[in-house]
C-alpha positions in Angstrom: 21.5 -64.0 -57.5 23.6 -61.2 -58.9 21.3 -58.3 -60.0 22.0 -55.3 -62.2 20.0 -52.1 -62.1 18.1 -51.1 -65.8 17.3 -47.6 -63.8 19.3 -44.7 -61.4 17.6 -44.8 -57.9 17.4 -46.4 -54.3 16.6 -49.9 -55.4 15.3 -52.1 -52.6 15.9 -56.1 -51.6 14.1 -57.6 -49.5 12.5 -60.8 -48.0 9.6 -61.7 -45.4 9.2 -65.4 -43.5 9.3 -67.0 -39.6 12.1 -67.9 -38.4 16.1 -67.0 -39.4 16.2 -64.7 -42.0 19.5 -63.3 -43.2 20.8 -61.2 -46.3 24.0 -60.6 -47.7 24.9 -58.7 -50.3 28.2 -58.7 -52.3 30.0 -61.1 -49.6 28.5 -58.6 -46.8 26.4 -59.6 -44.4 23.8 -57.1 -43.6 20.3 -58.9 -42.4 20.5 -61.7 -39.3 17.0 -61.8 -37.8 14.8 -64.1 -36.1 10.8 -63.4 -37.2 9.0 -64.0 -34.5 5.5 -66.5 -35.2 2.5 -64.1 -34.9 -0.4 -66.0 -32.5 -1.9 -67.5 -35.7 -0.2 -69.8 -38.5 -2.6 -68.3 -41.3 -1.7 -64.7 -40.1 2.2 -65.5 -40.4 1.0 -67.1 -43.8 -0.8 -64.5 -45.2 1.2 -61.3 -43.8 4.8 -62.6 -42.7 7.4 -60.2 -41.1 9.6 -58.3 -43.0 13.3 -57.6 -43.8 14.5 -55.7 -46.6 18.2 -53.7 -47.6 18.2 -50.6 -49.8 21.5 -50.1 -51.8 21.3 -46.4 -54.2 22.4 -47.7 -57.7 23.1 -46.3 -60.9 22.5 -48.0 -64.5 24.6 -50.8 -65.2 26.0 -51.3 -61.8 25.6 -55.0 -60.3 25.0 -56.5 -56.4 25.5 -60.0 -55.7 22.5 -61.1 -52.9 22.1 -64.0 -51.2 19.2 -64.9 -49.3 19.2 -67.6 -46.6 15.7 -68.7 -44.4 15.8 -71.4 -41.4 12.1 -72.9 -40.8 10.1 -71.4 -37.8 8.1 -73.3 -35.4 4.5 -73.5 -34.1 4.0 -75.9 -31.7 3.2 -79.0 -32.9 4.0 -77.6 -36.8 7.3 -77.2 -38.5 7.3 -75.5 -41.8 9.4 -73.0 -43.8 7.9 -70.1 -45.2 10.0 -67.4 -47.1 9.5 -65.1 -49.9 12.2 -62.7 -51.7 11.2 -59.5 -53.2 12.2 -56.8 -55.0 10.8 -53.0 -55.4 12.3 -50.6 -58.0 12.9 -46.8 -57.4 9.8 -44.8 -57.2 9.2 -41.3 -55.7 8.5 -40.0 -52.6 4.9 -40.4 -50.8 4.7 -37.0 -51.0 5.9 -36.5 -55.0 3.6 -39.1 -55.7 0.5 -37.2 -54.2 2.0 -34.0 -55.5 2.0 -35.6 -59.1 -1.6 -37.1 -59.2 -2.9 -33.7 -57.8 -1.3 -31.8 -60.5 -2.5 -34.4 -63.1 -6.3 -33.9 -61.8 -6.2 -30.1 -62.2 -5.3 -30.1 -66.1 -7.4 -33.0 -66.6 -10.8 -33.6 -67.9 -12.0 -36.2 -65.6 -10.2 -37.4 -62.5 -10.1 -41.5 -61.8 -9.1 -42.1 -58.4 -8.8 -46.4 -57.1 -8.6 -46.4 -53.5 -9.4 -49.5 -51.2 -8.2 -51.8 -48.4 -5.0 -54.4 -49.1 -3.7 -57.1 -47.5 -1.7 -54.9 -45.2 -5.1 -54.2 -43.1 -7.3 -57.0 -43.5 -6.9 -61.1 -45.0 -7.3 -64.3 -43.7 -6.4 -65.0 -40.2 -6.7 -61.1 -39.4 -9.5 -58.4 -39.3 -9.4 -54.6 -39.8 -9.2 -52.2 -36.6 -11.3 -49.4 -38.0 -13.2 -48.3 -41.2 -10.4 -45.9 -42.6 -9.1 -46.3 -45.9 -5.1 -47.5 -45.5 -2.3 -44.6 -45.9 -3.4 -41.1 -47.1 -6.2 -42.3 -49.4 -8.7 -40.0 -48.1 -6.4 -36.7 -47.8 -5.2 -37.9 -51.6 -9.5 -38.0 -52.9 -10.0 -34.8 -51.2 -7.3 -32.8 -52.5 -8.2 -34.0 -56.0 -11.8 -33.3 -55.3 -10.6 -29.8 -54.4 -9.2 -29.1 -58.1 -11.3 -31.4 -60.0 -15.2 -31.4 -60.2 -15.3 -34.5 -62.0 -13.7 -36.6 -59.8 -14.6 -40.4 -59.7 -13.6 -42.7 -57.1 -13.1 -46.5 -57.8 -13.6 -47.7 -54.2 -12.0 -51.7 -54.3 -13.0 -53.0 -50.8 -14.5 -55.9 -50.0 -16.4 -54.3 -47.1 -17.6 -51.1 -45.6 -15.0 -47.8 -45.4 -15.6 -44.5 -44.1 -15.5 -42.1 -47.3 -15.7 -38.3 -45.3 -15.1 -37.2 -49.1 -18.2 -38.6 -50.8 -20.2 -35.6 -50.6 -17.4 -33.6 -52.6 -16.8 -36.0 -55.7 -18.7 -36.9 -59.1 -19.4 -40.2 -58.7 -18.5 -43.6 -56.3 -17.9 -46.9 -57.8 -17.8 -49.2 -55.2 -15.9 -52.6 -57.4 -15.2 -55.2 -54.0 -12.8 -57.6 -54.8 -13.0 -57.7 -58.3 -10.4 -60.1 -59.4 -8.3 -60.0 -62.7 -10.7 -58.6 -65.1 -10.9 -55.6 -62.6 -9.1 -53.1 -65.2 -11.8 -54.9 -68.2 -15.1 -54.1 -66.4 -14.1 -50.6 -64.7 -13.6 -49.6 -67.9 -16.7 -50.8 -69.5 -18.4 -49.4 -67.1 -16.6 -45.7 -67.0 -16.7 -45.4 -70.6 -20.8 -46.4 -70.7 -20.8 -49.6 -72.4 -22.4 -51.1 -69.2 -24.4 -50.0 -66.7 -23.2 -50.0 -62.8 -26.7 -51.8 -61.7 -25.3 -52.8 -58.1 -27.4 -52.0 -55.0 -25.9 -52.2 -51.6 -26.3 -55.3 -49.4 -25.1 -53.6 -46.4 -25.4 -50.4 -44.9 -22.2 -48.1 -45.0 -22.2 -45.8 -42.0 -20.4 -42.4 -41.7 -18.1 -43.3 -39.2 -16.8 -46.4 -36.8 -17.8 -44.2 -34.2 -21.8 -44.2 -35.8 -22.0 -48.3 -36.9 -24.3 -49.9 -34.7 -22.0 -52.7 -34.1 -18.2 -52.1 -33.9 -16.8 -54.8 -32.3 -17.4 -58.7 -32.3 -14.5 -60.0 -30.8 -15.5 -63.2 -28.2 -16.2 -62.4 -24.5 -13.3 -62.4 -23.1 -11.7 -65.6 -22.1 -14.4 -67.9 -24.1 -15.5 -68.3 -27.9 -18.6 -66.9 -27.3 -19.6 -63.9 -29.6 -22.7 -61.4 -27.8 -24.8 -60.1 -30.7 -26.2 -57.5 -28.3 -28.6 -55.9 -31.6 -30.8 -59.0 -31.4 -33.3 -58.0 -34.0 -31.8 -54.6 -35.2 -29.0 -56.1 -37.5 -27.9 -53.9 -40.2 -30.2 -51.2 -41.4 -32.6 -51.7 -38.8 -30.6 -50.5 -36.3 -30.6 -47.6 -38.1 -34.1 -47.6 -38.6 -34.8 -48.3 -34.8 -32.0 -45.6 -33.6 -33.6 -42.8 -36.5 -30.5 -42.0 -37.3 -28.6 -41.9 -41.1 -26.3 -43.9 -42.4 -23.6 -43.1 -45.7 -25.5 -45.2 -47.7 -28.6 -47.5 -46.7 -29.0 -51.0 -47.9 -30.4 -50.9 -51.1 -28.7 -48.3 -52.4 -27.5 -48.0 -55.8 -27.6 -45.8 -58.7 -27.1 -46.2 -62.7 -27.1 -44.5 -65.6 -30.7 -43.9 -66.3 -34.0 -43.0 -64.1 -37.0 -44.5 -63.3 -40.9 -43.9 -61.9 -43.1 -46.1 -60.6 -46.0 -46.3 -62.6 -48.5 -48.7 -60.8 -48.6 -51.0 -57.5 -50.5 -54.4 -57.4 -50.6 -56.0 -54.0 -53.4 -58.6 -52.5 -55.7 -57.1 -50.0 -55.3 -60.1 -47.7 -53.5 -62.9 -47.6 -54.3 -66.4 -45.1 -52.2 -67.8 -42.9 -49.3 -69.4 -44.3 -49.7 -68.4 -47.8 -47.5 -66.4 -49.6 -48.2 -62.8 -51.3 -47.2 -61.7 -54.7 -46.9 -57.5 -54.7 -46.4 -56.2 -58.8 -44.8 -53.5 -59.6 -44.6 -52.0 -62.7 -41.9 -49.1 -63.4 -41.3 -47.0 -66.7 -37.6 -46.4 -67.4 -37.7 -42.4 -68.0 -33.9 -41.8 -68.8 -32.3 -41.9 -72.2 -30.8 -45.5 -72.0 -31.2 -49.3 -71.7 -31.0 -50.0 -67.5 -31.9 -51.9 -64.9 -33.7 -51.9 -61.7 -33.7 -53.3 -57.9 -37.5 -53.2 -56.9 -37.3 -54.0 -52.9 -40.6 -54.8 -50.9 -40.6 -54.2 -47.3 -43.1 -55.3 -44.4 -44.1 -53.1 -41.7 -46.2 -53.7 -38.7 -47.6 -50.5 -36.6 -48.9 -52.6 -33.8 -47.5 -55.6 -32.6 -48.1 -57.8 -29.6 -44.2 -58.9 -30.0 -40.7 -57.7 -30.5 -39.8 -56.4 -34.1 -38.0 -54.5 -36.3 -39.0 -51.4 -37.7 -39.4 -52.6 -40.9 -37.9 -55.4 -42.5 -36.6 -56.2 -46.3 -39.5 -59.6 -47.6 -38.5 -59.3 -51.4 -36.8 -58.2 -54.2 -36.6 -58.3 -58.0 -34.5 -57.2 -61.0 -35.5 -56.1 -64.5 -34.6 -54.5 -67.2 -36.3 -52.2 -69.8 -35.3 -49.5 -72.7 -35.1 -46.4 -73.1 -38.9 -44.9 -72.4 -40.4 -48.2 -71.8 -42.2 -49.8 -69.1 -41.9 -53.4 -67.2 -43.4 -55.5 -64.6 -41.5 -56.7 -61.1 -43.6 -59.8 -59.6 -41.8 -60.0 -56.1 -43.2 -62.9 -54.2 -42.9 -62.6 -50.5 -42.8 -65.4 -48.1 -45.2 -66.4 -46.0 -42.8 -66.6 -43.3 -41.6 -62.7 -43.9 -45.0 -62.2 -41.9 -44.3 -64.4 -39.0 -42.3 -64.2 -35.8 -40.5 -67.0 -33.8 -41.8 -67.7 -30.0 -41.6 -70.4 -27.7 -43.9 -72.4 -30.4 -41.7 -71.9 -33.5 -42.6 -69.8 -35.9 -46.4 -68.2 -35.4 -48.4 -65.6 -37.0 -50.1 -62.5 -36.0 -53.2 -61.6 -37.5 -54.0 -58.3 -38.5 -52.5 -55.3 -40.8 -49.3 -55.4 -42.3 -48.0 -52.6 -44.3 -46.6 -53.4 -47.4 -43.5 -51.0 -48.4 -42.0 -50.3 -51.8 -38.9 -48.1 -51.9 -35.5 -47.8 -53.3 -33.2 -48.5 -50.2 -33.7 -49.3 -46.7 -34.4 -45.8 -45.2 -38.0 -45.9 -47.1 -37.2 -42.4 -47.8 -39.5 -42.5 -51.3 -41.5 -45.6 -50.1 -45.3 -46.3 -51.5 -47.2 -48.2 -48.9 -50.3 -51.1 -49.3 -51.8 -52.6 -46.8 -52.5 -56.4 -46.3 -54.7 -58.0 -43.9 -53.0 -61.3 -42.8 -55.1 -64.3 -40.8 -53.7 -66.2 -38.4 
């Protein structure tokens, strides 16, 4: 291909593949490599070696490139897998962060979109730690630092440490999105929806705090140790007493609410389930919605359990200074536990727990006597 540059700058020509990869450019050859296979096909897939040639160009001026790829080998697969690509000038790392600092300080609301890529984590390959990729968190911070009203757009598709969230506006945590990423962030930013999301996982501080940080296989086998047993997740937490980032359940919008009233059975027979109402009055100044999450607690228990464990949850909605009703139903099996005879139930006293997250930090608590 014979390319010609529309702007002054280091312009950059690349390609990634296994096996041979060479590049020439205008009759010279430059590139001659051999990729090595990485120890899985779909990691070589999804995040092949790389091989690129920079040439400093000025408007108008031309380079003739030719890209050539030999197939690599797995054993027992042959395939050829090669891509070409190209990246325009751009600035420095460090012009870049000087830039989007300067642009926070004279502006009235800083949007920052930080997250995980397909350098640290896709198919056929895990992240090593919790940190955001690159500078990301030294980039939020010094924005933070000359802009109150800094938002950060967080796009991961699971848990990062965010040593900054204490110092900025507002977190938007998007996942993985998809196309209509740029659509619905700014729907949401500007107010015409509400962020209603609560947390299915708990976010912890630090790698160092996450009651689980590694589940590679024993070594040698397939087999995978889950060494919490009971005290996945937020119970672990719960069981440790210590604090996560962000508990399960966790999620804020744009308006407030109170809890108005609490409805739950005073007992409940074996093997029946239990329907716990809650009614809550929406006390901000807009339309929103609301997570209501039940919890089950036992003081005293003859066996093994959690802390406290999630049994239900609902959504609704309301106006503006209006109330509504949650009906969460929870399982009759929410109250059991599973022995040498299957699953078998305890008689007795089971608190009932209504809060907004996991840590039970503003919970209202029922009581329900359950037969065996």
């Amino acid at each position: 291909t014979r390319f010609m540059a529309s702007e002054a700058g280091v312009h950059r020509f690349g390609t990634a593949g296994m096996g041979r990869i060479q590049i020439s450019a205008d009759g010279e050859l430059l590139v001659d490599e051999t990729m090595p296979p990485a120890a899985d096909p779909a990691a070589a897939f999804m995040n092949p070696p790389q091989a690129y040639i920079a040439r400093d160009m000025q408007i108008g001026d031309t380079i003739d490139l030719e890209f050539e790829a030999q197939s690599g080998r797995f054993p027992g697969l042959a395939f050829v897998s090669a891509s070409i690509g190209y990246r325009a000038p751009r600035m420095t790392a460090q012009a870049e962060f000087d830039r989007a600092v300067a642009l926070a300080k004279t502006s009235d609301v800083a949007i920052v979109v930080v997250g995980t890529t397909e350098v640290v984590e896709s198919e056929g390959y895990d992240r090593s730690d919790l940190r955001l990729p690159g500078n990301q968190n030294e980039l939020v911070a010094a924005i933070a630092a000359v802009n109150a009203k800094t938002v950060v757009i967080v796009n991961s598709g699971a848990p990062v440490e965010m040593p900054w969230r204490n110092d900025v506006a507002a977190i938007l945590l998007t996942w993985f999105p998809g196309e209509e990423m740029g659509n619905a962030i700014a729907d949401v930013v500007y107010g015409a929806v509400e962020p209603g999301g609560h947390l299915p996982t708990s976010w912890a501080k630090s790698l160092a705090e996450a009651p689980v940080s590694n589940t590679d296989p024993e070594a040698g086998s397939l087999n995978v140790v889950y060494s919490e047993g009971l005290n996945i997740g937020y119970r672990a937490y719960a069981a440790a007493g210590t604090e996560p980032a962000y508990w399960m359940g966790h999620g804020l919008g744009y308006t407030t609410w109170e809890r108005v009233s609490i409805d739950a059975p005073a007992s409940v027979a074996c093997c029946e389930n239990a329907t716990v109402s809650v009614t809550l009055r929406n006390t901000g100044e807009r339309a929103g919605s609301n997570v209501v999450q039940v919890y089950v607690r036992r003081r005293e228990s003859a066996v093994a359990r959690p802390t406290h464990w999630l049994a239900g949850f609902a959504r609704v909605s309301a106006e503006a200074g209006t109330s509504v009703t949650a009906d969460v139903t929870i399982d009759a099996r929410r109250f059991q536990h599973w022995g040498a005879e299957g699953w078998t139930q305890e008689a007795g006293a089971f608190e009932i727990i209504v809060a907004s997250d996991a840590s039970l930090a503003d919970g209202d608590i029922r009581t329900i006597e359950v037969s065996a």
